[in-house]
mmJSON file of the N, C-alpha and C atoms, coordinates in Angstrom:
{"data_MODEL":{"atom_site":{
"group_PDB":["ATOM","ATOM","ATOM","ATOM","ATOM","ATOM","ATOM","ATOM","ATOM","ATOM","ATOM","ATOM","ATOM","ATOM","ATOM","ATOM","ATOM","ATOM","ATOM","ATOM","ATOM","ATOM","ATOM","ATOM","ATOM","ATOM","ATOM","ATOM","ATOM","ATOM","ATOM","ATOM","ATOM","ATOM","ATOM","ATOM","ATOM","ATOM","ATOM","ATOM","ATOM","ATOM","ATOM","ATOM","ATOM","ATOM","ATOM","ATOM","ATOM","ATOM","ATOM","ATOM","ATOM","ATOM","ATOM","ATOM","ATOM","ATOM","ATOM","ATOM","ATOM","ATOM","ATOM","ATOM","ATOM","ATOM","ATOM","ATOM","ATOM","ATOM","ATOM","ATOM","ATOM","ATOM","ATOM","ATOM","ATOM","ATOM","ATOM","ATOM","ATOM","ATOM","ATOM","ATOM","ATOM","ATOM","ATOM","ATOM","ATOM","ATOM","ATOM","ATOM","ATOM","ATOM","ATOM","ATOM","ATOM","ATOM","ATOM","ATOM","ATOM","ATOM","ATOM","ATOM","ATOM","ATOM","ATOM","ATOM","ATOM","ATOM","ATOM","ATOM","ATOM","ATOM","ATOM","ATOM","ATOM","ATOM","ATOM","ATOM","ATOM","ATOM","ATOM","ATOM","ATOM","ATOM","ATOM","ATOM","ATOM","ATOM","ATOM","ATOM","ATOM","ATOM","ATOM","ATOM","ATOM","ATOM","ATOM","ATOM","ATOM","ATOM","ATOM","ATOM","ATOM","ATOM","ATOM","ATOM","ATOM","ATOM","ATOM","ATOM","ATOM","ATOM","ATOM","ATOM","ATOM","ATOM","ATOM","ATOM","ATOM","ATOM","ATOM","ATOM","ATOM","ATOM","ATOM","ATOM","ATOM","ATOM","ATOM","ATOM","ATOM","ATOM","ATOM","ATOM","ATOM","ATOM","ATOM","ATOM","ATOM","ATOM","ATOM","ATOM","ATOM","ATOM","ATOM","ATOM","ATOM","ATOM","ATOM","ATOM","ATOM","ATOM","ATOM","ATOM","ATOM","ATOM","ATOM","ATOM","ATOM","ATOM","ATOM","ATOM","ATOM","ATOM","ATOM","ATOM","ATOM","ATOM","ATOM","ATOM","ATOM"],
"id":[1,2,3,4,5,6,7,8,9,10,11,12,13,14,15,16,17,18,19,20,21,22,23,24,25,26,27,28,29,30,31,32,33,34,35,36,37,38,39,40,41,42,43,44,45,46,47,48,49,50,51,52,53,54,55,56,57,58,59,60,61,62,63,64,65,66,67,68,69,70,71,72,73,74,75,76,77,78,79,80,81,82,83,84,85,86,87,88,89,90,91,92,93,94,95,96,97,98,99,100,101,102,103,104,105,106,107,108,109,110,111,112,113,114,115,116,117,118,119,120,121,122,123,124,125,126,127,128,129,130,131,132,133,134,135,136,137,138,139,140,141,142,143,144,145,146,147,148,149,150,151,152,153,154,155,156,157,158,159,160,161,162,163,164,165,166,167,168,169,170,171,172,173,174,175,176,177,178,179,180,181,182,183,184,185,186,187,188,189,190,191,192,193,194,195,196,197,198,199,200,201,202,203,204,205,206,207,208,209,210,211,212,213],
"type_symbol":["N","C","C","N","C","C","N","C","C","N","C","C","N","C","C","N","C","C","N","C","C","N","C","C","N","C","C","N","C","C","N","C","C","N","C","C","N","C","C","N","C","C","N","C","C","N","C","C","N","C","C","N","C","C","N","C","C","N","C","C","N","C","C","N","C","C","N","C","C","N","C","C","N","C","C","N","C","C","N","C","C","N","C","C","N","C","C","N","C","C","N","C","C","N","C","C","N","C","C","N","C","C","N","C","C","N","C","C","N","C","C","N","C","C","N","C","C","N","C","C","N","C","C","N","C","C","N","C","C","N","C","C","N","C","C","N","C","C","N","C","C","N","C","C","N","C","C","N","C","C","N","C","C","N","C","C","N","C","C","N","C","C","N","C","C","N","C","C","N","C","C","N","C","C","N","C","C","N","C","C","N","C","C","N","C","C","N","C","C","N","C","C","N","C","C","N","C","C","N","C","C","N","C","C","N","C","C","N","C","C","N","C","C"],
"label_atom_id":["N","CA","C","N","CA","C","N","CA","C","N","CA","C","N","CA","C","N","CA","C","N","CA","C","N","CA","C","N","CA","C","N","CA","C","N","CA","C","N","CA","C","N","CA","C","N","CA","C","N","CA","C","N","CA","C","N","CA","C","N","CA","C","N","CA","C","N","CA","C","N","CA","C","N","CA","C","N","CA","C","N","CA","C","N","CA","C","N","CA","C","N","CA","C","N","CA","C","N","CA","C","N","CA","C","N","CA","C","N","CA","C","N","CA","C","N","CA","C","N","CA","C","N","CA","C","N","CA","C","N","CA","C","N","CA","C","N","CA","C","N","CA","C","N","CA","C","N","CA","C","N","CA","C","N","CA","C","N","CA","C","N","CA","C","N","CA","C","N","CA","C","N","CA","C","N","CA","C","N","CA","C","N","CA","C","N","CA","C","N","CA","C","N","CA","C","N","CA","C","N","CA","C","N","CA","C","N","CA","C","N","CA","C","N","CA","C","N","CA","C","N","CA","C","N","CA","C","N","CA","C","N","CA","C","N","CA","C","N","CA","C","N","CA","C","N","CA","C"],
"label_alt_id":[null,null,null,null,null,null,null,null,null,null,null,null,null,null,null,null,null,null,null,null,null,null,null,null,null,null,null,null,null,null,null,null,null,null,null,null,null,null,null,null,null,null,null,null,null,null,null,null,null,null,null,null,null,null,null,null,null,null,null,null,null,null,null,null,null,null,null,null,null,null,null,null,null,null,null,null,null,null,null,null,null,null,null,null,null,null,null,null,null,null,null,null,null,null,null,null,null,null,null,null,null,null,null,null,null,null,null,null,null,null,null,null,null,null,null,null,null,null,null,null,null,null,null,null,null,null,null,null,null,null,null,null,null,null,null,null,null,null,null,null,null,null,null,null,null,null,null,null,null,null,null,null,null,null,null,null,null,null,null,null,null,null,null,null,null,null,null,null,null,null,null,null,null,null,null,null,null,null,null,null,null,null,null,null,null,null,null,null,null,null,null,null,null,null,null,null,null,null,null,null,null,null,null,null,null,null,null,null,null,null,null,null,null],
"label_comp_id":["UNK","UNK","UNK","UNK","UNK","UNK","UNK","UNK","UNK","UNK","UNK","UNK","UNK","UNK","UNK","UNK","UNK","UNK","UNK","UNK","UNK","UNK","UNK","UNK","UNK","UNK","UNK","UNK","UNK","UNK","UNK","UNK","UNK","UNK","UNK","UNK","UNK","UNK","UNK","UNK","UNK","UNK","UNK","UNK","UNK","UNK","UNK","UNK","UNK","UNK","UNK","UNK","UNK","UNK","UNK","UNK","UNK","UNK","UNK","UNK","UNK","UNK","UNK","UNK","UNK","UNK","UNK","UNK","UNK","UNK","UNK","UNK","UNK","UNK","UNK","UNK","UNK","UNK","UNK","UNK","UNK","UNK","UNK","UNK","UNK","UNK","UNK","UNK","UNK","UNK","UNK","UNK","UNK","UNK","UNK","UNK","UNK","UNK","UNK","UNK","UNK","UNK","UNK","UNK","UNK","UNK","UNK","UNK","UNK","UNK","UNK","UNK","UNK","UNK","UNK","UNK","UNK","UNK","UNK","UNK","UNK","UNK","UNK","UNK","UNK","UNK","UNK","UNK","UNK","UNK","UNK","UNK","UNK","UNK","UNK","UNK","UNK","UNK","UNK","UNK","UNK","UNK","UNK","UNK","UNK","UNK","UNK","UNK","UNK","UNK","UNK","UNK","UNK","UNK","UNK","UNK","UNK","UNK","UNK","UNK","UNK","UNK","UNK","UNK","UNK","UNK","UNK","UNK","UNK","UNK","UNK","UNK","UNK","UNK","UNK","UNK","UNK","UNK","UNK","UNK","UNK","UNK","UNK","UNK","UNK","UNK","UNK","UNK","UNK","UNK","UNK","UNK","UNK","UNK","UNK","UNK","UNK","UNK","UNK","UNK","UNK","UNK","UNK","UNK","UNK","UNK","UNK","UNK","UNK","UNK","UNK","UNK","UNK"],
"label_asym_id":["A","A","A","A","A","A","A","A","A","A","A","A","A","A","A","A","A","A","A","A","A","A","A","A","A","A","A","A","A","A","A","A","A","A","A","A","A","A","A","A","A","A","A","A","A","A","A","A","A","A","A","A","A","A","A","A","A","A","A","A","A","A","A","A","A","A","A","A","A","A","A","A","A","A","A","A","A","A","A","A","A","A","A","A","A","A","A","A","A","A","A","A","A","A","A","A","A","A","A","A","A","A","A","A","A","A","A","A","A","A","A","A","A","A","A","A","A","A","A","A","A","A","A","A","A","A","A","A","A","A","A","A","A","A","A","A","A","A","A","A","A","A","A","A","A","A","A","A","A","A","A","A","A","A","A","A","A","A","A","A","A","A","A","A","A","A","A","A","A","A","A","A","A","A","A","A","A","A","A","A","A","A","A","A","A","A","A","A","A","A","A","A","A","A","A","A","A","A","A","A","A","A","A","A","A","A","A","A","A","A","A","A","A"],
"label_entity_id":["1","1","1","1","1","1","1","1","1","1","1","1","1","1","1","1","1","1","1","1","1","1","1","1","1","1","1","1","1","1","1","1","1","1","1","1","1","1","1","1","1","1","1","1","1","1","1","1","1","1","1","1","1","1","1","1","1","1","1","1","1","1","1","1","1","1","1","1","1","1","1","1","1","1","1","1","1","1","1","1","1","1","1","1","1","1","1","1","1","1","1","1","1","1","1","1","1","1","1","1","1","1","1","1","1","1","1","1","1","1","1","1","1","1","1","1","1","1","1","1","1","1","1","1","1","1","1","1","1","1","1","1","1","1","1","1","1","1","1","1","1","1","1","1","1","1","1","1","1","1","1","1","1","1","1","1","1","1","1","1","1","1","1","1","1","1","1","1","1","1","1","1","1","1","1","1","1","1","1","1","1","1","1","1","1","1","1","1","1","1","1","1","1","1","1","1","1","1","1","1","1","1","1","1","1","1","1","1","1","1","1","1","1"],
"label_seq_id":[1,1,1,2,2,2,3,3,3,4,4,4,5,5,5,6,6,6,7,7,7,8,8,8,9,9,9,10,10,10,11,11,11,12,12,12,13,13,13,14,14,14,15,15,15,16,16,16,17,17,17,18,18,18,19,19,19,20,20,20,21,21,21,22,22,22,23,23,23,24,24,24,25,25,25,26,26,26,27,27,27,28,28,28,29,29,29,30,30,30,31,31,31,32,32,32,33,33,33,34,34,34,35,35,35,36,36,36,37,37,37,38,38,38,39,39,39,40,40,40,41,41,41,42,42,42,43,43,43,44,44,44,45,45,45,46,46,46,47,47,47,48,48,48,49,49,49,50,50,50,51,51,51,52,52,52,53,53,53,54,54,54,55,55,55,56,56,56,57,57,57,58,58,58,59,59,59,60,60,60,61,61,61,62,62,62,63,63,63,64,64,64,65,65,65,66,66,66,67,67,67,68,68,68,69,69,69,70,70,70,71,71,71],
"pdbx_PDB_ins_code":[null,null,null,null,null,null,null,null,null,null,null,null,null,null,null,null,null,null,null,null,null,null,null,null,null,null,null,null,null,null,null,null,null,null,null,null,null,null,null,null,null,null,null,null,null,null,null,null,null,null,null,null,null,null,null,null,null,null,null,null,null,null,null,null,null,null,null,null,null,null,null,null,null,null,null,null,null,null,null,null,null,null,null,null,null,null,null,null,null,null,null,null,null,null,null,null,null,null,null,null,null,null,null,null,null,null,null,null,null,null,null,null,null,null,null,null,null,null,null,null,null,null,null,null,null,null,null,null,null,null,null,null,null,null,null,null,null,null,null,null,null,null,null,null,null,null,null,null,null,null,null,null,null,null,null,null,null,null,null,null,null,null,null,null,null,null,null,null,null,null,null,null,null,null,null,null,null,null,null,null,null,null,null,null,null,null,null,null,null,null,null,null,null,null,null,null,null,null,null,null,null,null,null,null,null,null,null,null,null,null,null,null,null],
"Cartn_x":[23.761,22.339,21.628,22.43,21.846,21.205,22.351,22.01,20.562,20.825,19.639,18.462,18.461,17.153,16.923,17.596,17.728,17.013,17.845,17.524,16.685,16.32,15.142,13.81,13.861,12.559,12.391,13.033,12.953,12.917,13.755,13.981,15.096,14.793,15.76,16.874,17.734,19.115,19.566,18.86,19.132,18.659,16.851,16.494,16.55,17.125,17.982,19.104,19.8,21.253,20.797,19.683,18.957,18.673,17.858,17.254,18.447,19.657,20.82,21.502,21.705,22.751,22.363,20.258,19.885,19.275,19.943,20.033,18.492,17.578,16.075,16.111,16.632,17.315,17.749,16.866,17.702,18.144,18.972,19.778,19.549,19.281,19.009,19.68,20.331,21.139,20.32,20.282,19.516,20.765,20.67,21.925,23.131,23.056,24.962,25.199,23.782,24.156,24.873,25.038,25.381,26.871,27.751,28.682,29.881,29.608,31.063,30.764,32.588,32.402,31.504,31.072,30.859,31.872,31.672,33.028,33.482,34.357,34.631,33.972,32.714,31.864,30.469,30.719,29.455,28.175,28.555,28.048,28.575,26.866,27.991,28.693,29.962,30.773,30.341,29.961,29.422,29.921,31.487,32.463,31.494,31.438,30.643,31.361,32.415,33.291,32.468,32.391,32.063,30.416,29.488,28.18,28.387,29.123,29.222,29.645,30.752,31.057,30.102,28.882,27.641,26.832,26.787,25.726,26.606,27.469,27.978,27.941,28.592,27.968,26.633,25.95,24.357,23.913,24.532,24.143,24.907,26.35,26.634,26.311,25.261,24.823,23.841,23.243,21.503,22.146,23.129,22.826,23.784,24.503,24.747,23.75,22.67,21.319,20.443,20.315,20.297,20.953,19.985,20.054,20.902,21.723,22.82,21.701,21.177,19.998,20.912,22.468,23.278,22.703,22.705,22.839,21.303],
"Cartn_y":[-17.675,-17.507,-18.854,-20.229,-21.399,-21.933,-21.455,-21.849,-20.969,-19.783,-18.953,-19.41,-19.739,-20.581,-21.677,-22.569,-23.944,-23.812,-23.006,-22.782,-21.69,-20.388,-20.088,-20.454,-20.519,-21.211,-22.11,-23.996,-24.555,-25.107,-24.572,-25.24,-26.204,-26.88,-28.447,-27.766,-28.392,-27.32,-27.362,-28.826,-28.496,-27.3,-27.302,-26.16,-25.133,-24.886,-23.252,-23.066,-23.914,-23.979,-23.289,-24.244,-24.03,-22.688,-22.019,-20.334,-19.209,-19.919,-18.88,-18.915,-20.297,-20.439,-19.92,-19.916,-19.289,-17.561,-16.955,-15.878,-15.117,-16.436,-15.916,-15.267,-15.729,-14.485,-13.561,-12.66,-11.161,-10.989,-10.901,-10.389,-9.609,-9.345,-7.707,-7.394,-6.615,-6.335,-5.321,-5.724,-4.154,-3.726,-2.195,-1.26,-1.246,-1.216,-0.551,0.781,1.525,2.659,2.879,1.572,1.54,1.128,0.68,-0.32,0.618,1.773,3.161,3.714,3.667,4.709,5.827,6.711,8.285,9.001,9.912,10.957,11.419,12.074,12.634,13.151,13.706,14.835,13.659,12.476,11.811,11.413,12.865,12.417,11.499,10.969,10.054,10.27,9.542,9.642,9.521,10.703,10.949,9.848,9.997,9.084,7.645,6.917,5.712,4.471,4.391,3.449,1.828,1.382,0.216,0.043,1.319,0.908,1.077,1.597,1.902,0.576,-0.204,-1.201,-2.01,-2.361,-2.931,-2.829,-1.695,-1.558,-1.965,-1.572,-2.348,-3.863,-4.315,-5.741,-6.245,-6.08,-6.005,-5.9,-4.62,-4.693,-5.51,-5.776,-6.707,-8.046,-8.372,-9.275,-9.583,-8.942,-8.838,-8.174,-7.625,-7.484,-8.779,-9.54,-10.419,-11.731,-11.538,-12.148,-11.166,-10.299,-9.497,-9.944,-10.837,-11.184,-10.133,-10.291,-9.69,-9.575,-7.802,-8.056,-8.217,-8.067,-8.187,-9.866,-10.681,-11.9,-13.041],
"Cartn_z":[-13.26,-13.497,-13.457,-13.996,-14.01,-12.337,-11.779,-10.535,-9.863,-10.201,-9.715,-10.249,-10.986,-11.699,-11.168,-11.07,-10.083,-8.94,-8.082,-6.155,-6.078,-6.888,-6.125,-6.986,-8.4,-8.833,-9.001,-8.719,-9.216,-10.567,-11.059,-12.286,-12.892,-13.545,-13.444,-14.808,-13.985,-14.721,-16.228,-16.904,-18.511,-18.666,-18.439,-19.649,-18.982,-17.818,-17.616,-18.058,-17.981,-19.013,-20.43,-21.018,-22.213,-22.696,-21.508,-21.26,-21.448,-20.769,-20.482,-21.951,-22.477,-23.351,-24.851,-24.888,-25.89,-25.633,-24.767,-23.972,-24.085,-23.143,-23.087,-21.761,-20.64,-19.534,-19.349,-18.907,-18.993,-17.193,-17.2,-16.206,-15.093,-14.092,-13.586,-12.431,-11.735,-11.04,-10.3,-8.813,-7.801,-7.501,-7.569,-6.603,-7.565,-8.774,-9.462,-9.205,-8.663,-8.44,-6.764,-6.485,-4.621,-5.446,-6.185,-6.333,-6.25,-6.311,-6.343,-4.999,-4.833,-3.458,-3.365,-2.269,-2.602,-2.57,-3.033,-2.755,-1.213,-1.24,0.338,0.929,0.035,0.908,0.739,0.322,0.766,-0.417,-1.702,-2.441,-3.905,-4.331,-5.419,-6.379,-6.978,-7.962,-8.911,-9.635,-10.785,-12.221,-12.311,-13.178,-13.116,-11.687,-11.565,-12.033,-12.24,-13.143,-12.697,-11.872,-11.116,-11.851,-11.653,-12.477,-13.974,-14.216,-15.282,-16.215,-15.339,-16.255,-16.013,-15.13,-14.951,-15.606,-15.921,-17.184,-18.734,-18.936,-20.323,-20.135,-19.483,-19.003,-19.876,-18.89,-19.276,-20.421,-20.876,-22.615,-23.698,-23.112,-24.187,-23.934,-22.833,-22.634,-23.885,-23.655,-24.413,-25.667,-26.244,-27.381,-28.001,-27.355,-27.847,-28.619,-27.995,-28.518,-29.736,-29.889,-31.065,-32.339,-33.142,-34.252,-35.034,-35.779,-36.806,-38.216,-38.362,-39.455,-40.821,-40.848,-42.296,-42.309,-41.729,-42.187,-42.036],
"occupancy":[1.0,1.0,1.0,1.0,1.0,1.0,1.0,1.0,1.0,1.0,1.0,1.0,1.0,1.0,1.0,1.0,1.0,1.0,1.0,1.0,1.0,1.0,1.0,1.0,1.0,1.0,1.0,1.0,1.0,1.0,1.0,1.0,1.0,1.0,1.0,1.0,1.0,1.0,1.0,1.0,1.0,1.0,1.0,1.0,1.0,1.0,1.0,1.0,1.0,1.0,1.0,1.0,1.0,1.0,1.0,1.0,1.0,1.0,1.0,1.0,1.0,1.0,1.0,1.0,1.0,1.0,1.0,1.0,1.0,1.0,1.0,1.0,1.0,1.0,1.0,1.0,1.0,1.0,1.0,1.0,1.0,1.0,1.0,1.0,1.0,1.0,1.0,1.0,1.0,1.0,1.0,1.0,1.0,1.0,1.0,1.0,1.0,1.0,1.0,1.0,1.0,1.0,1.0,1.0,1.0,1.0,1.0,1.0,1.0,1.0,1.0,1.0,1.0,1.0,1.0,1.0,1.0,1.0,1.0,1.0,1.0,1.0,1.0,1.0,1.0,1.0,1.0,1.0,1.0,1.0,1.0,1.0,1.0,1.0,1.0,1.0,1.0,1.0,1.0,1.0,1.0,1.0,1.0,1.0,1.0,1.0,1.0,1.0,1.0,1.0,1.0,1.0,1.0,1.0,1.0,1.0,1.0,1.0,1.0,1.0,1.0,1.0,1.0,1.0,1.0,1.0,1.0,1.0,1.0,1.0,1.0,1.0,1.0,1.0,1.0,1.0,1.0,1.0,1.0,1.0,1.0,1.0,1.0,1.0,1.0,1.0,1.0,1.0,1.0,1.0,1.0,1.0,1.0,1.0,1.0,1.0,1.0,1.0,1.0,1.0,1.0,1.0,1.0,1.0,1.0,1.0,1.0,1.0,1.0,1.0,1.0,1.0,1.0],
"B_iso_or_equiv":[0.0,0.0,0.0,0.0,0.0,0.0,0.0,0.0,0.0,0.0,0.0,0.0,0.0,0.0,0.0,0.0,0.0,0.0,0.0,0.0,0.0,0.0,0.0,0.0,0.0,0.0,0.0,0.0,0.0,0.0,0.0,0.0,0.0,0.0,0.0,0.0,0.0,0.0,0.0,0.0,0.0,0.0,0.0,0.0,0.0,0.0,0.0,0.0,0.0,0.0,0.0,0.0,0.0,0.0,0.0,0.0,0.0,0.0,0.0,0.0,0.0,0.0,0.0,0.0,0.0,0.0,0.0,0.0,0.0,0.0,0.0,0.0,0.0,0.0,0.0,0.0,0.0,0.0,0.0,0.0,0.0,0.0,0.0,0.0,0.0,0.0,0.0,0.0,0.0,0.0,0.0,0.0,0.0,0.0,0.0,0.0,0.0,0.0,0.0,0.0,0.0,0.0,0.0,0.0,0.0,0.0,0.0,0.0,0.0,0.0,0.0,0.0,0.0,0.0,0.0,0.0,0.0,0.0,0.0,0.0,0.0,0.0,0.0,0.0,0.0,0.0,0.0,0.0,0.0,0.0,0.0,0.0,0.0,0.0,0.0,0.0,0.0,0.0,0.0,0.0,0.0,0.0,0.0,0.0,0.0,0.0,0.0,0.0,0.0,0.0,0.0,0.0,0.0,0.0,0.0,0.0,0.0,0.0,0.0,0.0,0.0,0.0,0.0,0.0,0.0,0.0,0.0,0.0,0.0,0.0,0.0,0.0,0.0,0.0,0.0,0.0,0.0,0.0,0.0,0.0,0.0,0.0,0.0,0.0,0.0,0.0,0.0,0.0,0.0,0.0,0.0,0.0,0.0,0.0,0.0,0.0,0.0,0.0,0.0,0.0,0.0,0.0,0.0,0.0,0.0,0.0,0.0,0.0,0.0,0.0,0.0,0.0,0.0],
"pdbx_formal_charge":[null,null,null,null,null,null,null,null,null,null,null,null,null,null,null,null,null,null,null,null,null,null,null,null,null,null,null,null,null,null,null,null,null,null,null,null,null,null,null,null,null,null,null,null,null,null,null,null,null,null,null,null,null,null,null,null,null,null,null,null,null,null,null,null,null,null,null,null,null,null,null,null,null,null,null,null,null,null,null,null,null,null,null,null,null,null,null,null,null,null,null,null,null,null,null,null,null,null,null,null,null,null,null,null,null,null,null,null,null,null,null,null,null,null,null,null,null,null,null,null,null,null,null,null,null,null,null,null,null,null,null,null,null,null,null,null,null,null,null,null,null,null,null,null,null,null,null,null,null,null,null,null,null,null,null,null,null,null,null,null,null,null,null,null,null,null,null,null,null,null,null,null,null,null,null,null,null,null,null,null,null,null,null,null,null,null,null,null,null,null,null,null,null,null,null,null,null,null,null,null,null,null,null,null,null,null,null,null,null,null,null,null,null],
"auth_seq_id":[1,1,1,2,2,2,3,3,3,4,4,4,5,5,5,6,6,6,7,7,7,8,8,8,9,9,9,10,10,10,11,11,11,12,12,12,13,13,13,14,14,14,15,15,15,16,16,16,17,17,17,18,18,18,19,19,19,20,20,20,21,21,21,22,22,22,23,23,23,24,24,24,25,25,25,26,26,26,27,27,27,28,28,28,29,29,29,30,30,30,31,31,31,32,32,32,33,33,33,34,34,34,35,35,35,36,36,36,37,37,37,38,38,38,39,39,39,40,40,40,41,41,41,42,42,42,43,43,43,44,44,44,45,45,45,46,46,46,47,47,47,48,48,48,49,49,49,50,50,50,51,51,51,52,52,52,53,53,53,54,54,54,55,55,55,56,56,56,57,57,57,58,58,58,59,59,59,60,60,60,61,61,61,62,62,62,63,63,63,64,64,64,65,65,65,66,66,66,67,67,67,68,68,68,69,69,69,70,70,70,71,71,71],
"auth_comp_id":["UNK","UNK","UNK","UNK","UNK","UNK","UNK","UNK","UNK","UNK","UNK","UNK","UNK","UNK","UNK","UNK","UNK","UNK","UNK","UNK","UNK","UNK","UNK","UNK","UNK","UNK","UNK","UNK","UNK","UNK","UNK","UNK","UNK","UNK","UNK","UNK","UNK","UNK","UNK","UNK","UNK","UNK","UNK","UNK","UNK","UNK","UNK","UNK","UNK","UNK","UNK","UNK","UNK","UNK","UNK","UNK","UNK","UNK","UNK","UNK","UNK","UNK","UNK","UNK","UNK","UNK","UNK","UNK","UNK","UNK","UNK","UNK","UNK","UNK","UNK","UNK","UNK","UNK","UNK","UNK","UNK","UNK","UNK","UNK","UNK","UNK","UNK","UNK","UNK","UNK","UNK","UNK","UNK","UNK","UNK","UNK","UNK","UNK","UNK","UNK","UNK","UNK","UNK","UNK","UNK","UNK","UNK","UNK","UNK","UNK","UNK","UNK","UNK","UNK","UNK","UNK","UNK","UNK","UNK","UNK","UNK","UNK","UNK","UNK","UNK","UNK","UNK","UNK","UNK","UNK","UNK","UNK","UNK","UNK","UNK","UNK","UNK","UNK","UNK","UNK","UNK","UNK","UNK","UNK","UNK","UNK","UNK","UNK","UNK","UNK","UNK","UNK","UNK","UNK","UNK","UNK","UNK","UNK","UNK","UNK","UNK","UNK","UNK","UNK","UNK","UNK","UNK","UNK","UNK","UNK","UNK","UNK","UNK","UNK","UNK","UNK","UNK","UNK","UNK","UNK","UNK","UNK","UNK","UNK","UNK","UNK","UNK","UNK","UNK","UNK","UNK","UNK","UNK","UNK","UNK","UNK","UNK","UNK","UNK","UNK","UNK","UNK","UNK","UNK","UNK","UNK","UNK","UNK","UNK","UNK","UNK","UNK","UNK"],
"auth_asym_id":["A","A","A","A","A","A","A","A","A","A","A","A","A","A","A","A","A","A","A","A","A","A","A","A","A","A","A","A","A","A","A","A","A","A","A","A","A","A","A","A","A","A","A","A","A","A","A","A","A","A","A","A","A","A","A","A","A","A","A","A","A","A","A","A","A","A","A","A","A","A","A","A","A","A","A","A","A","A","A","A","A","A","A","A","A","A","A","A","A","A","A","A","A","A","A","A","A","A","A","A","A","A","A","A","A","A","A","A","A","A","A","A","A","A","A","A","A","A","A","A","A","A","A","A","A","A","A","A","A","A","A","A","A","A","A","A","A","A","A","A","A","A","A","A","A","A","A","A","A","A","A","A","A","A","A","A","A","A","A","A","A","A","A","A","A","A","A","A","A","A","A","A","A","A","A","A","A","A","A","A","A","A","A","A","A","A","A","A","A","A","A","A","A","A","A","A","A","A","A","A","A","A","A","A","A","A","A","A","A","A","A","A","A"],
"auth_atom_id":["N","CA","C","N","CA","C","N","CA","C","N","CA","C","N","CA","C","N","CA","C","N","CA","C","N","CA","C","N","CA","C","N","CA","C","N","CA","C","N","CA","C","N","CA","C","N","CA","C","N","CA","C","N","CA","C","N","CA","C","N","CA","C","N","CA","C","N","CA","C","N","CA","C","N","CA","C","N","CA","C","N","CA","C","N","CA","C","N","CA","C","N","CA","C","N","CA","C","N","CA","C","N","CA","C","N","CA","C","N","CA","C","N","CA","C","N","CA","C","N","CA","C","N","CA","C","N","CA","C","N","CA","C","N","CA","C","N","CA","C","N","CA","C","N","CA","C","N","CA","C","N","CA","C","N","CA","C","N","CA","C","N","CA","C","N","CA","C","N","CA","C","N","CA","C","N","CA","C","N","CA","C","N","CA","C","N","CA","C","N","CA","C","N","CA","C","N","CA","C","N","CA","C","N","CA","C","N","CA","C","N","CA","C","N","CA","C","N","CA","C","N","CA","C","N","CA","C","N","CA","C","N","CA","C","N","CA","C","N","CA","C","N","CA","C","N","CA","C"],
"pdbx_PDB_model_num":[1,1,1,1,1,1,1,1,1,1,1,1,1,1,1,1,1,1,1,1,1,1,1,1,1,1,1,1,1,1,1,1,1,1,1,1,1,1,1,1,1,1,1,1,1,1,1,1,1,1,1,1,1,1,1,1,1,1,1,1,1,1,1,1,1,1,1,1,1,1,1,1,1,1,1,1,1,1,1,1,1,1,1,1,1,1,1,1,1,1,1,1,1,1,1,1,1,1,1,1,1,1,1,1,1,1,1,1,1,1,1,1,1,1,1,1,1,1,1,1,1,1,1,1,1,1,1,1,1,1,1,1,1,1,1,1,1,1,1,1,1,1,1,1,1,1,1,1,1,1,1,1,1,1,1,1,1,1,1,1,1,1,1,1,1,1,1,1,1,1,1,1,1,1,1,1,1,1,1,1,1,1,1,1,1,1,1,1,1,1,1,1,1,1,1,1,1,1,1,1,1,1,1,1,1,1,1,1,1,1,1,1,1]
}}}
């Protein structure tokens, strides 16, 4: 992500390091619903294992930044 910040917006790589490491970046992925085969007959695999672990991804991304309200 540091880099993506770098090369397409210009941004100088501490304080994207900075953005990522205090997880003010949210992530976004086009197409997890393209990332599973289709089935034999063409349509998609419902199961989805491949988006599926894309989207958990994602969320334990961002909820890893989710303040802990016990503490």
């Amino acid at each position: 992500m540091q880099q993506r910040l770098v090369e397409a917006y210009g941004w100088p790589a501490d304080p994207a390091a900075d953005l990522i490491r205090h997880r003010l970046v949210l992530p976004a992925l086009d197409g997890p619903d393209e990332t599973d085969p289709t089935l034999p007959d063409g349509t998609p695999d419902p199961a989805a294992p491949r988006a599926i672990a894309v989207v958990h991804a994602l969320n334990a991304y961002r909820q890893a930044a989710t303040p802990d309200p016990s503490s």
